[in-house]
KEMARVO-716674 format. One record per residue (C-alpha): x negated, z, y. Coordinates in steps of 0.2 Angstrom, whole numbers, plus 5000, padded with zeros to 4 digits. Layout:
N
[rec [X Z Y]] ...
***
This chain:
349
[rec [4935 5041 5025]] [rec [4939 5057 5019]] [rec [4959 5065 5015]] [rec [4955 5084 5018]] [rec [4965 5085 5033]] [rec [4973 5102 5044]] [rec [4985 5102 5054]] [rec [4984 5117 5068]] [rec [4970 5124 5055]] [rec [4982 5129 5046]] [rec [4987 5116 5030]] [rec [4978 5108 5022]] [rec [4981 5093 5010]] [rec [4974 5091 4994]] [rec [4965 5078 4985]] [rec [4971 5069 4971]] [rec [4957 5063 4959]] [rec [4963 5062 4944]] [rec [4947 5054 4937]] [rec [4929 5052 4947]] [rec [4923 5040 4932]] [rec [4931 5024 4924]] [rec [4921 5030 4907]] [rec [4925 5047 4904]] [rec [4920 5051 4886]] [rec [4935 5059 4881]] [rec [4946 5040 4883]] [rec [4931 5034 4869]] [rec [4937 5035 4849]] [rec [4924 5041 4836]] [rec [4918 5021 4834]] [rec [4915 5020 4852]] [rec [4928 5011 4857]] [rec [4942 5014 4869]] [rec [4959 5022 4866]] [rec [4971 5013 4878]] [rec [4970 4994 4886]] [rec [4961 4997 4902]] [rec [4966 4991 4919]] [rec [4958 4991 4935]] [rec [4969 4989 4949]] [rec [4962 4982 4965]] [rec [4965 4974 4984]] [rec [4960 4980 5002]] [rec [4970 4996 5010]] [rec [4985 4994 5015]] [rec [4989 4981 5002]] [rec [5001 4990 4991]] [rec [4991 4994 4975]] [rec [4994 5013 4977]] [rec [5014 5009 4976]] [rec [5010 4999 4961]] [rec [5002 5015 4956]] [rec [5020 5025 4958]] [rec [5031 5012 4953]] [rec [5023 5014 4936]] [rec [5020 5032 4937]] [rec [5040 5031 4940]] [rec [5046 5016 4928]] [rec [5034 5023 4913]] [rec [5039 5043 4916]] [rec [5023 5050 4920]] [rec [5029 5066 4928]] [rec [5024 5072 4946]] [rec [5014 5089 4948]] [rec [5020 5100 4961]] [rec [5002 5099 4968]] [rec [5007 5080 4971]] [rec [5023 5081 4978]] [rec [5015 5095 4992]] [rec [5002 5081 4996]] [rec [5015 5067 4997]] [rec [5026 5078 5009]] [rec [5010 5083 5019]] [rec [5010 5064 5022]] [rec [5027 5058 5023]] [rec [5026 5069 5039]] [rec [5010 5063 5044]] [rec [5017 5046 5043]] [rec [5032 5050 5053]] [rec [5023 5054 5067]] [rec [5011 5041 5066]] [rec [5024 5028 5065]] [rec [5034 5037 5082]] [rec [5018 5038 5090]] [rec [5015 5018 5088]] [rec [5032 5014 5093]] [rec [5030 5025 5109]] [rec [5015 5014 5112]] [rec [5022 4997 5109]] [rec [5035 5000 5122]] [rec [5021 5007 5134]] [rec [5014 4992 5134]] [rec [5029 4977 5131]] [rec [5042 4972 5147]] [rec [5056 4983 5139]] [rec [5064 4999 5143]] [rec [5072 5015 5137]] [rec [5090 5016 5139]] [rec [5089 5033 5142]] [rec [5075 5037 5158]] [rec [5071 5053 5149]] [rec [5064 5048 5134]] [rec [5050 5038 5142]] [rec [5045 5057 5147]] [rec [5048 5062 5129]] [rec [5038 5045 5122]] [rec [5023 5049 5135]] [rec [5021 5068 5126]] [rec [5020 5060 5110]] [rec [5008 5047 5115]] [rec [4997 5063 5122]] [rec [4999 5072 5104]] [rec [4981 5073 5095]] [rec [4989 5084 5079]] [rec [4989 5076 5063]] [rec [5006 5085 5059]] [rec [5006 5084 5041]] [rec [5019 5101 5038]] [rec [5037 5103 5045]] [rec [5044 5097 5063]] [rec [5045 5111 5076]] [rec [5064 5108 5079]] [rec [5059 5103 5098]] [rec [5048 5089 5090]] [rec [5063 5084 5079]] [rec [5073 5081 5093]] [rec [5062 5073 5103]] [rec [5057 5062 5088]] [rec [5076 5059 5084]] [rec [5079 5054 5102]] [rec [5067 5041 5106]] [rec [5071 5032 5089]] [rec [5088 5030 5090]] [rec [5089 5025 5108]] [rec [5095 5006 5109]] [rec [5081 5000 5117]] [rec [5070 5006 5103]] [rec [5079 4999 5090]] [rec [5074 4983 5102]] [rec [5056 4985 5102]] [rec [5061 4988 5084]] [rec [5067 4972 5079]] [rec [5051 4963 5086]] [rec [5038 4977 5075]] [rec [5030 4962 5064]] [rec [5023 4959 5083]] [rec [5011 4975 5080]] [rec [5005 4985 5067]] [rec [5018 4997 5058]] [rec [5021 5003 5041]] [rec [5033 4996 5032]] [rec [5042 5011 5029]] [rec [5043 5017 5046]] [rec [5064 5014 5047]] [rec [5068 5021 5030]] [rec [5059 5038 5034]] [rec [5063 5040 5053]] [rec [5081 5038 5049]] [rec [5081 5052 5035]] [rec [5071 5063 5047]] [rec [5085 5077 5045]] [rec [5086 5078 5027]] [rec [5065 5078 5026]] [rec [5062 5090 5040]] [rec [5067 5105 5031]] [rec [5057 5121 5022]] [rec [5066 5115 5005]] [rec [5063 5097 5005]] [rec [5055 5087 4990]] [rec [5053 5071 4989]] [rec [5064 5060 4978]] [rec [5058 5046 4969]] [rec [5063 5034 4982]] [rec [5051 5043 4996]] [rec [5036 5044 4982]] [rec [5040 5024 4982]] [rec [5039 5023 5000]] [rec [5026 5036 5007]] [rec [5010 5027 5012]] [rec [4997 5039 5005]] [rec [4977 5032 5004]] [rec [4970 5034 4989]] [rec [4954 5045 4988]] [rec [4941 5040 4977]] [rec [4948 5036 4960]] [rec [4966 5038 4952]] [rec [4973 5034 4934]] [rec [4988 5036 4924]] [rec [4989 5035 4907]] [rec [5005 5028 4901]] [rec [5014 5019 4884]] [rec [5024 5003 4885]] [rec [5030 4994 4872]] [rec [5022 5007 4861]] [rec [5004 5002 4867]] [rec [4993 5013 4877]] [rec [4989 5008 4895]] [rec [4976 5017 4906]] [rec [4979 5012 4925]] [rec [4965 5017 4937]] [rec [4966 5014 4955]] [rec [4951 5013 4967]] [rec [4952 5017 4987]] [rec [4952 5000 4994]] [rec [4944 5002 5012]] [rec [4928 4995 5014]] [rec [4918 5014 5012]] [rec [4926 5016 4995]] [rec [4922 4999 4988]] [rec [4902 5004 4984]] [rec [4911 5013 4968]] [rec [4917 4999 4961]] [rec [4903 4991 4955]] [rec [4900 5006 4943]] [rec [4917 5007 4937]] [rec [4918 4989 4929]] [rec [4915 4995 4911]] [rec [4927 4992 4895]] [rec [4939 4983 4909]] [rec [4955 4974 4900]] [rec [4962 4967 4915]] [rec [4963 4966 4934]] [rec [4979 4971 4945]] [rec [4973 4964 4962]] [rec [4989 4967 4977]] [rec [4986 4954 4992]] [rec [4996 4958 5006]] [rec [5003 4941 5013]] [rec [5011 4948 5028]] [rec [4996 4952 5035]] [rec [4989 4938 5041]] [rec [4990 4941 5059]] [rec [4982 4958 5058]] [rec [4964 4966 5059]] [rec [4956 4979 5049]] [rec [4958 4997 5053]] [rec [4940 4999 5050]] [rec [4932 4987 5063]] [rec [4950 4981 5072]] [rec [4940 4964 5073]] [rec [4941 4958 5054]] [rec [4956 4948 5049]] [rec [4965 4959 5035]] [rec [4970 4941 5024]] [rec [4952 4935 5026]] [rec [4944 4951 5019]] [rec [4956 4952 5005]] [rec [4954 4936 5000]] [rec [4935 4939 5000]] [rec [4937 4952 4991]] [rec [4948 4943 4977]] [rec [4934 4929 4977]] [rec [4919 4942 4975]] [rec [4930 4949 4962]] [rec [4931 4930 4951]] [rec [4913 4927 4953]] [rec [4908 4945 4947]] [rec [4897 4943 4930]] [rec [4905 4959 4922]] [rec [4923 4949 4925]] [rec [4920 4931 4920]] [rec [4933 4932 4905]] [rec [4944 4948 4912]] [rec [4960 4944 4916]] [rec [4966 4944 4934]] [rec [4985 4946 4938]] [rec [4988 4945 4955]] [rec [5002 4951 4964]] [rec [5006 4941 4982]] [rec [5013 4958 4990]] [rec [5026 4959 5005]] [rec [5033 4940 5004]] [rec [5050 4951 5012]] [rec [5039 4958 5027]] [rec [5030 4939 5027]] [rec [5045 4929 5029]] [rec [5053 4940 5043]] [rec [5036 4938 5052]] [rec [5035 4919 5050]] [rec [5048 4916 5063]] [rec [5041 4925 5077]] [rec [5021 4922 5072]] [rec [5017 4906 5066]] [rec [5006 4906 5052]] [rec [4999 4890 5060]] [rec [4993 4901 5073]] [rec [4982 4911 5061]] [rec [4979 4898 5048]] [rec [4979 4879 5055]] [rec [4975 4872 5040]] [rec [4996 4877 5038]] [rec [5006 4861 5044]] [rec [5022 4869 5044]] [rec [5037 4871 5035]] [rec [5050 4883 5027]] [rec [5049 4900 5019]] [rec [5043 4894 5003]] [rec [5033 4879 5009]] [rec [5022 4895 5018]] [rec [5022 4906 5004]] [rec [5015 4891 4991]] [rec [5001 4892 5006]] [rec [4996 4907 5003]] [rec [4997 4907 4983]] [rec [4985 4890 4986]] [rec [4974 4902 4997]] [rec [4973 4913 4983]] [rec [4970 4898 4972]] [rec [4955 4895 4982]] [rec [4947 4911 4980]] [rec [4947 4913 4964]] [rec [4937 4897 4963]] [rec [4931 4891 4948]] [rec [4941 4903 4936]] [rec [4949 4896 4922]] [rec [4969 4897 4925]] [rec [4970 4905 4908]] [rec [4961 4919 4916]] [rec [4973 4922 4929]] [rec [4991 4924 4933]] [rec [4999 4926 4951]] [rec [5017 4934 4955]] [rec [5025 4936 4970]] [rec [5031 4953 4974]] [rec [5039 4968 4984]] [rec [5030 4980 4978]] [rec [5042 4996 4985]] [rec [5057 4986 4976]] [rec [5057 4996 4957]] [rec [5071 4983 4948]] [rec [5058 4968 4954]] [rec [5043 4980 4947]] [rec [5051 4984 4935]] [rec [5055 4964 4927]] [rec [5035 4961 4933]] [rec [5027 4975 4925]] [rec [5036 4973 4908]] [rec [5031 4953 4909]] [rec [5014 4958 4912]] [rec [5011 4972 4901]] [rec [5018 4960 4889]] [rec [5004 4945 4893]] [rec [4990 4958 4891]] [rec [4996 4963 4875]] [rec [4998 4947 4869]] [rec [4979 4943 4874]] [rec [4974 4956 4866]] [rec [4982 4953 4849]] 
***
């Protein structure tokens, strides 16, 4: 999957590759060595290792071009759109209503929009968008999203709609944060913490970009690796037949048992337990994983970090550490990623 889009033909969104190699020669020192601690970070799409990306990129000041925030924009509006339109189909297809007659009209022409919209609003669109969202029976249909796929950020954007639809809008931190934008081939950040080095590089998860990874596994310090646990109940975007939790925790387990990684480090970050314990109530876990007897919030979430557990099979539990996390919460990545960066420094002491 590619991420040159256009929008009428007309914009086109960049790529960001910051790096298409994990070994560039320039990160080696005259004894052929590497300058920074190295850290791969990892998980299927959707899982929220990009945003792990930004919040260090926010946390560890490493500065935005303008190049980056025209490519974020382009998306936040793509995603807009892309959220409105599967909210416009969720109420097509459940038992309730619009308050308001003549937004089913407006819903129905959005449903029929093929543009990827990924510049400003026409101001008829705006309205039409503003409209459908803030009608009381779509703030219903709302309340019952963890019933169908929807991005997390869907709320936060659709509600700011006004102060993003404009010729000078930016985005601020927070939107960085909370943009879903897929990663294209390979990222990385360089960045210093507690006056040590890092070099952060992020792979595109879906299943077309993994073939990379197996030649990016050199001079490898640690592993990131961002499970989504709210996803239990959904598929693939690729195949919509694969289970999303089932292939990320395939992944995970193919990344334990790989050779190159037997004494790497793997931290793993249990993502989205917010989006999962809102979900528990109106999908059982049970449904999805039997094995799951029932239980509170917690007793479900120590579920999932036993999955885990089980995937990374024989592994050493020196070799791994697991947190659980929201990932578009700064202050929480903030406390994780100073523990962590911490624990790898200490290892490598």
């Amino acid at each position: 999957m590619g991420c040159n889009f256009s929008s009428q033909g007309k914009l086109q969104v960049p790529e960001i590759r910051a790096s298409r190699s994990i070994t560039p020669a320039s990160q080696k020192s005259d004894d052929n060595s590497y300058s920074h601690i190295r850290l791969l970070l990892l998980g299927s799409a959707e899982s929220g290792k990009t945003t792990v990306l930004e919040q260090v990129r926010l946390l560890y000041k490493q500065h935005f071009k303008e190049s980056e925030y025209f490519h974020r924009r382009a998306f936040i509006y793509h995603n807009i759109f892309k959220c409105i339109k599967a909210l416009c189909r969720a109420m097509k297809i459940s038992d309730i209503e619009f308050s308001d007659p003549i937004n089913a009209g407006r819903a129905q022409s959005i449903i029929a929009d093929e543009e990827n919209h990924y510049g400003l609003f026409s101001k008829e669109m705006a309205e039409k968008i503003k409209a459908i969202w803030n009608d009381k029976s779509m703030q219903k249909l709302y309340a019952l999203r963890s019933q169908f796929n929807l991005n997390d950020s869907a709320s936060y954007f659709l509600n700011n709609l006004d102060k993003i639809n404009t010729v000078e809008y930016k985005p601020s931190d927070r939107d960085l944060i909370m943009a879903y934008v897929p990663t294209c081939g390979v990222q990385n950040v360089v960045f210093t913490a507690n006056n040590q080095s890092f070099q952060l590089f992020d792979i595109g998860g879906q299943k077309i970009d993994r073939r990379k990874w197996a030649t990016q596994y050199e001079g490898i310090d640690a592993i990131f690796f961002c499970l989504a646990i709210s996803e239990y109940d959904q598929v693939m975007s690729e195949d919509m037949v694969s289970n999303r939790l089932d292939d990320a925790l395939g992944l995970l387990q193919k990344i334990s048992e790989e050779p190159m990684f037997a004494t790497t480090p793997i931290y793993l970050f249990l993502n989205e337990v917010d989006v999962f314990c809102e979900k528990l109530d109106v999908i059982p876990l049970s449904k999805y994983k039997p094995d799951f007897k029932g239980g509170d919030q917690d007793d479900a979430i120590d579920f999932m970090e036993n999955l885990a557990v089980t995937a990374l099979g024989k592994r050493d539990k020196s070799l791994y550490r697991i947190y659980r996390c929201i990932a578009i919460d700064t202050q929480m990545m903030a406390e994780l990623l100073s523990t962590v960066f911490k624990d790898i420094m200490k290892r490598k002491r």
